[in-house]
N, C-alpha and C positions, 0 to 999 in steps of 0.2 A: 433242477432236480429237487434241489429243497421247499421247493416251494408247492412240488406236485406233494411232498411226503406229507407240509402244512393242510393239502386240500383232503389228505387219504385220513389223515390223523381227526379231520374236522368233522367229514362227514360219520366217521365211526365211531365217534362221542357221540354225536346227537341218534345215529341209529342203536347204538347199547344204551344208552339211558332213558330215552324216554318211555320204551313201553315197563318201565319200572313204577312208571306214575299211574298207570292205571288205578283210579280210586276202585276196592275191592268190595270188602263183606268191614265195615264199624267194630262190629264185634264181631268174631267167630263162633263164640260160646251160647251166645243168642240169636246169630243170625239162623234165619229158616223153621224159629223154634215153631211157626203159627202152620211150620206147613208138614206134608206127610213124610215119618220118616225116613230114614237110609233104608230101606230093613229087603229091599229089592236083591235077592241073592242069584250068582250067574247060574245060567243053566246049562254050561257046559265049562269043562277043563280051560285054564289060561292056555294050556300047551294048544287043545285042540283049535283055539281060537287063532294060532298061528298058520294054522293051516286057510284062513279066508281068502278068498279069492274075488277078484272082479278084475275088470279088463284094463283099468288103468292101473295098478299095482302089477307094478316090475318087482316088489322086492317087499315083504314084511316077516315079524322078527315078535314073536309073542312071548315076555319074564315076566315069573311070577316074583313079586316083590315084597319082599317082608316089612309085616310094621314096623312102626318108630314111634318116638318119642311126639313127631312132630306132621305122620302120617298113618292112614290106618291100611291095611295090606291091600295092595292091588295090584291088578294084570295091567303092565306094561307092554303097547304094541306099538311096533316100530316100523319106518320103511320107506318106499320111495314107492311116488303116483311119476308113470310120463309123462315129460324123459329124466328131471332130476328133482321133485317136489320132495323133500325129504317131509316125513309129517309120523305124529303120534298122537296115540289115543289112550290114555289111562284111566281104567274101569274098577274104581272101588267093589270091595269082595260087597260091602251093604253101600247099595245105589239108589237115591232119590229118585231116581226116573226123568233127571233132569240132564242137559248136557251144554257145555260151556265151553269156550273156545275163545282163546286169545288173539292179539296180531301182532304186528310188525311196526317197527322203528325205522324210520330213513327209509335208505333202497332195500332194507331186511338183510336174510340173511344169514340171521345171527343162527349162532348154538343152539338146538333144542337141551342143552343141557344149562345152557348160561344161568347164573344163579337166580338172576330175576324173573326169567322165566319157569325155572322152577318152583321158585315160591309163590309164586302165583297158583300154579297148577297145583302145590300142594296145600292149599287155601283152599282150594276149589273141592280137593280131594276130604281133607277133612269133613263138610259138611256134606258128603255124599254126591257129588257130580260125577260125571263121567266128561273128562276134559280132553280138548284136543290143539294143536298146536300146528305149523307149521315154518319151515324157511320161505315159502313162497317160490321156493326153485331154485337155488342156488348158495352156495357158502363163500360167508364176504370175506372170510378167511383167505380165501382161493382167489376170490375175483370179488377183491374191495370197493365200496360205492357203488356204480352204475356200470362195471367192468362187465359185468357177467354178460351180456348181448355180444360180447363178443367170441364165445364159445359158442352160443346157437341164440339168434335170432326170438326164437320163440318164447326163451329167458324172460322176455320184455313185456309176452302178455302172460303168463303163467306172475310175473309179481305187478304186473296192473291189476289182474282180480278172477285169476282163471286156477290159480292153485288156490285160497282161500275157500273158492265152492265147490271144488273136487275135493276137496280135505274136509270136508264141513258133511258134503254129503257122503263119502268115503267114511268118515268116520262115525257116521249115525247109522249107518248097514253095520258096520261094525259092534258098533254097542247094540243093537238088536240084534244081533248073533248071538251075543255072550249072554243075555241074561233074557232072551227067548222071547223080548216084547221091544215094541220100538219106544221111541224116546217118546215124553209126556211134551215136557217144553225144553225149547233148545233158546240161549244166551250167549249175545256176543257182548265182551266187554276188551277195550283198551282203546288206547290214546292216539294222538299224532296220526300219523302213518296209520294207526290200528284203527284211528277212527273214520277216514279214510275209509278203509277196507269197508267198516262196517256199515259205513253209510253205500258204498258199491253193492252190500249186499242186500241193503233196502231198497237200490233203484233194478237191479240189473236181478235179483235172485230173490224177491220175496217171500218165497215156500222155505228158504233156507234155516231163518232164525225167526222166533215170538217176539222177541226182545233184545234189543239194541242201543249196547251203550257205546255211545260216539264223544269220545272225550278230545275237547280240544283239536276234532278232524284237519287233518291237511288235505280239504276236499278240492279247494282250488290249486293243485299243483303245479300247473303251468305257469298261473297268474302269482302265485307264490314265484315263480322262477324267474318273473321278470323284474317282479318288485325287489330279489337278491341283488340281480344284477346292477341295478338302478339303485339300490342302497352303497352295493359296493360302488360304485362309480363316482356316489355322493362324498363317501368318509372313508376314499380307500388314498386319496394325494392332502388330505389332513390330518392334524395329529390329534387324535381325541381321545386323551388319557382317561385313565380310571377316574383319577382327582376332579376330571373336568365335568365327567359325566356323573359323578357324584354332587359338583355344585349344581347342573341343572336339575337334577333327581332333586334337591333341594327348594330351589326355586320353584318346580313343577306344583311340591306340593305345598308350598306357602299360598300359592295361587289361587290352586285348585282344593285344594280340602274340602272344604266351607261350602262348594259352591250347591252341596246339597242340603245343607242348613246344620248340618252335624259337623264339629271338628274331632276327626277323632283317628286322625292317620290313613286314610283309604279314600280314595275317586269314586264315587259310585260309580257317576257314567262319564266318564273321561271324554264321552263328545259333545260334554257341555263345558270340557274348558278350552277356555282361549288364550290357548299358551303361544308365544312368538319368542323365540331364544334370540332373536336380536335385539329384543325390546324388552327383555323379561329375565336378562342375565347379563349382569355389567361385561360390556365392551372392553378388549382392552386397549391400550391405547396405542398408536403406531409403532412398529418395530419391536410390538414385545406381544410374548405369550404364555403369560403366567397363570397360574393351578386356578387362579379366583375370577378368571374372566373366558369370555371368548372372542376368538379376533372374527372380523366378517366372513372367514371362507366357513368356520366352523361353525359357525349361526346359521349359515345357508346350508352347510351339511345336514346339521340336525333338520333343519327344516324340514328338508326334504326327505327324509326318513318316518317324520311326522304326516307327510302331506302323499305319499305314495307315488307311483311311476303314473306319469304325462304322456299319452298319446297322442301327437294332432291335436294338441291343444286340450285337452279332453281329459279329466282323474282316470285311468284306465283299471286301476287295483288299491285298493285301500292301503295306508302307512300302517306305521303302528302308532298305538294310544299313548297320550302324557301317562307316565306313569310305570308304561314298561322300562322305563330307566332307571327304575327308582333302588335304592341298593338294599342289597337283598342276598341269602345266602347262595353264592357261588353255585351253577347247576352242575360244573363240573367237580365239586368242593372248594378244599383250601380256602374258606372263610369268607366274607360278602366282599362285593361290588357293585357296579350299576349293572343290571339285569341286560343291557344291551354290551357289556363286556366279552369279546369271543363269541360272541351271539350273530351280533350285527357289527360291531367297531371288536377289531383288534387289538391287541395291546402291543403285540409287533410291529413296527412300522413296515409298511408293505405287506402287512401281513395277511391273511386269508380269515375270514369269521368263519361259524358254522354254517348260517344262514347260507350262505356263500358258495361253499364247497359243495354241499348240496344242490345247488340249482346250478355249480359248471358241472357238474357230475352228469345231472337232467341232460342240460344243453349237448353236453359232447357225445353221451352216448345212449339215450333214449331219445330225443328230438329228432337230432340229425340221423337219417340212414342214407346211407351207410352211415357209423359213426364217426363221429370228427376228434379224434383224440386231444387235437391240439387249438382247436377253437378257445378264439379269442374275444371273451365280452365284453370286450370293449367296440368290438366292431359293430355290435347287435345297435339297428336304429330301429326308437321309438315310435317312429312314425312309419315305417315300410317292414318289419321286420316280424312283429308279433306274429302275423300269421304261420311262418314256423312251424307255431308249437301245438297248428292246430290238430293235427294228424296224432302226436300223442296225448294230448286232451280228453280226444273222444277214446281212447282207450283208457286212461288213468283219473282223466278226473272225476269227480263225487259230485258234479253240479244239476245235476236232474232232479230238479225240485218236484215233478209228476210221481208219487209215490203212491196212488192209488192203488197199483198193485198188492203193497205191501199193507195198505190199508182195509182192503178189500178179505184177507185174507186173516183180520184180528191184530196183525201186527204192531208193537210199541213204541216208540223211538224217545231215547232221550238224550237231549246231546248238550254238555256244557263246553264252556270255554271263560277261560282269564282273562277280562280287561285287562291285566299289566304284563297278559303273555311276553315273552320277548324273541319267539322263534316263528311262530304263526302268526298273524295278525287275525286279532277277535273279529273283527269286521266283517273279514269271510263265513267267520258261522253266523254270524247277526244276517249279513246279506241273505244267506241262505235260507235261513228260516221262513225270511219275511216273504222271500219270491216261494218258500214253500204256500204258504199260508194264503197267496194271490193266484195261487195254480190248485189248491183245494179246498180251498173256500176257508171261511173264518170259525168253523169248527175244527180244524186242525190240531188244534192243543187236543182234541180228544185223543189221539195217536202219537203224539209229535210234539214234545213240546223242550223251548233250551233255555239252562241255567246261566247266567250268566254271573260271575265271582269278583267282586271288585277286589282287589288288590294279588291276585293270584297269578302266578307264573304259569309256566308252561305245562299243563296235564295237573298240576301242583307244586308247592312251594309259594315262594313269592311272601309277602306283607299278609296277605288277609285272611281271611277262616278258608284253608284251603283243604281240609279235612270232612268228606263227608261220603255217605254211602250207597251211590247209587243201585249198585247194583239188590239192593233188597226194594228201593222205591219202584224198580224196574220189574221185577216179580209180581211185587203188590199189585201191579196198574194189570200187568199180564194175566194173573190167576185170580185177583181177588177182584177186578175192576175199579181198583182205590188208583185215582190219576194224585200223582206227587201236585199236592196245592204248595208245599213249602217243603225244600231239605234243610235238615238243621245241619249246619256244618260248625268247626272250631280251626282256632289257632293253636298249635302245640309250639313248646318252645321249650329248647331240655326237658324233657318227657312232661310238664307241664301243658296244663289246657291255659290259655291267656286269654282267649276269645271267645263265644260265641254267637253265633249271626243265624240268619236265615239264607237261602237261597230261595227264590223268589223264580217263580215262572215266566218269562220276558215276555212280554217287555214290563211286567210288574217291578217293581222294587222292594227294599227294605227300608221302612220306617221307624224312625226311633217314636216311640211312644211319648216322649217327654217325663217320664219318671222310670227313676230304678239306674241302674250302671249300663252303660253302654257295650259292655262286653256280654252281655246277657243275653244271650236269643231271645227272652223273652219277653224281654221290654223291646221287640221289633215284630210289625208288621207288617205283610206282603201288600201291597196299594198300587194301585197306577200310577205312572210318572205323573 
């Protein structure tokens, strides 16, 4: 029992936090200044607007909402699409003409009230959006992680990617009711799971959105599920403390710093180091296992956390990068550690990661049908087994690199991701890009192009200039046809700027110029490896 409580507790950290990372609007007070403004007034009553109807809303609920300090007044609509999509739409009294739309963390779920998802929305609201939201079908309150398939079935494709475009399209009939004209450009922005969604809605629904920000996507879900598995299996019968994963987080970047000609605390491209933690972090010596070493099973643990899940002999899924280990402020707070703490290695002996909890959650009750509550992954073999997970694949994962559609029709895509992620593995969006760019040829960057953040964590955080603002580079490329050559991003540190960098269009990089401070954006260059 305590152990199911560790896997319920794990997986709803990682679904309430991350879509908090969603990189937003830089400034609020200047973002949108270049474009038309709010000045779009409704052309009917908030109350009347309660009355809209279509065939999939069983239930909506239209308040009018008074300004604030920290929003400006707007029609709150509320409700349920069938049989349980809870979703909202909030319609600024002065509306750009534009409409923006968030998503989901982990299995979703969460509160459309939850504070992060509020502040988002109210971001959004501020510079004149009409924003929308959804649970994807169910409340994890009720039916925590991957429980909900057990109430109906359908649960399972409504949060693969079937309430996301009835919310989406549901909600843009909606804002053209209230203010008499339909929407100009419509924007998806968030992270993980949300980016996910948003990359679903560039292969399967390209009339949906103009512009798509895919941050840190968890598009391979499955192959994410096996690599959990296959990590737990590595470093779930050794002990690898904080203290320990702090010495190789050490060793990583003694190694690796430099090896882009810059020393200056960040891995550019971490799969140019050749790190081996048996050979690259003192041993300890027989019968002992002290904070400053590692003995062989935990060399080989790490390894293989480095080195990804083995099929038939075969890398079947990327690891994760030197560098995701590196210590870093806590994603759940309470102060730093190594970024693979409670991530991927727990601090409990026997204990459950996040990474974890999330892919038995997958396994027990989206894989398997009927569901297998009590599925044990430890039984799952690498060599007979993967097929499994093909049957939810083809419903949840984001790997259809053929985006033509979405192309075809003016659509944007931009999708970053952290080298030192430590919940996804970067490799998935890198792989993805590249099989994009060999399925549409080698103009692709004009649509579709990914940032890649050396020292950054999951969606943000982390070591490196993890601060920057897609979403107006995402506009630019949409309305004005300015494709993002470089973001400028920063490091903040107690409300201090520390850093700034470039982000760089991949596979371009950032170059140090050789004069000026190294924390300067300016003295860096976008170039080719």
């Amino acid at each position: 029992m305590l152990r199911k409580i560790a896997i319920c507790i794990a997986v709803s950290a990682v679904a309430a936090v991350a879509p908090v990372y969603a990189q937003t609007f830089a400034d609020l007070k200047s973002a949108l200044v270049d474009y038309s403004k709010a000045d779009i007034e409704p052309a009917k009553t908030c109350e009347a607007i309660g009355q809209f109807k279509s065939k999939e809303i069983v239930q909506i609920t239209a308040t009018a909402i008074a300004a604030t300090a920290g929003t400006p007044a707007y029609c709150k609509v509320t409700g349920m699409l069938d049989p349980e999509i809870a979703f909202e739409v909030s319609l600024p009294t002065g509306w750009n003409g534009r409409f923006y739309m968030i998503g989901n963390g982990g299995h979703a779920g969460e509160s459309l009230e939850d504070p992060s998802r509020t502040s988002q929305r109210n971001a959004a609201l501020q510079i004149g959006f009409a924003v929308a939201q959804t649970n994807t079908g169910h409340d994890s309150r009720k039916e925590p992680g991957a429980t909900f398939v057990l109430s109906n079935p359908q649960k399972a494709i409504d949060y693969a990617y079937r309430a996301v475009h009835l919310t989406a399209t549901t909600a843009k009939d909606i804002t053209k009711d209230y203010y008499g004209q339909p929407v100009k450009r419509a924007y998806w922005n968030s992270c993980s799971n949300g980016g996910r969604q948003g990359l679903i809605e560039a292969q399967r629904f390209p009339d949906d959105f103009d512009g798509i920000v895919a941050n840190a996507p968890w598009l391979d879900q499955t192959g994410f599920t096996i690599g959990a598995m296959w990590n737990q299996k590595a470093v779930g019968d050794v002990r690898l403390t904080a203290a320990k994963m702090a010495l190789v987080a050490g060793k990583v970047m003694a190694k690796c710093d430099e090896v882009d000609g810059l020393k200056d605390g960040l891995i550019d491209d971490p799969r140019k180091c050749r790190f081996d933690p048996a050979a690259d972090v003192p041993a300890c010596s027989a019968s002992t296992d002290n904070p400053d070493c590692l003995t062989s099973a935990q060399a080989a643990a790490i390894a293989k956390v480095y080195g990804g899940p083995v099929s038939k002999g075969k890398s079947f899924f990327p690891g994760f990068e030197p560098g995701s280990e590196a210590v870093m402020p806590n994603f759940f707070g309470g102060g730093q550690s190594s970024g693979w703490m409670n991530m991927i290695v727990s601090e409990q002996p026997n204990g459950v990661s996040a990474d974890f909890g999330l892919a038995e959650n997958t396994m027990r009750y989206l894989v398997h049908k009927p569901p297998k509550p009590d599925y044990d992954y430890k039984t799952f073999d690498y060599d007979r087994d993967i097929q499994l997970l093909e049957d939810w694949g083809k419903l949840a994962d984001a790997k259809n690199p053929d985006l033509l559609g979405f192309r075809k029709r003016g659509g944007k895509l931009l999708m970053t991701y952290g080298w030192a992620d430590p919940i996804l593995q970067p490799m998935m969006g890198v792989n993805y890009y590249e099989q994009a760019v060999a399925i549409n040829g080698p103009d692709t960057r004009d649509f579709f192009r990914l940032f890649m953040v050396p020292g950054m964590s999951h969606c943000s955080g982390g070591i490196g200039t993890d601060q920057h603002d897609p979403m107006t580079a995402i506009i630019d490329w949409v309305e004005k046809g300015k494709a993002p050559d470089r973001i400028e991003a920063k490091r903040i540190v107690n409300g201090k700027i520390v850093r700034t960098r470039p982000l760089c269009p991949y596979p371009q990089v950032a170059r140090y110029a050789g004069q000026g401070s190294i924390d300067d954006a300016a003295n860096f260059r976008c170039v080719a490896p």
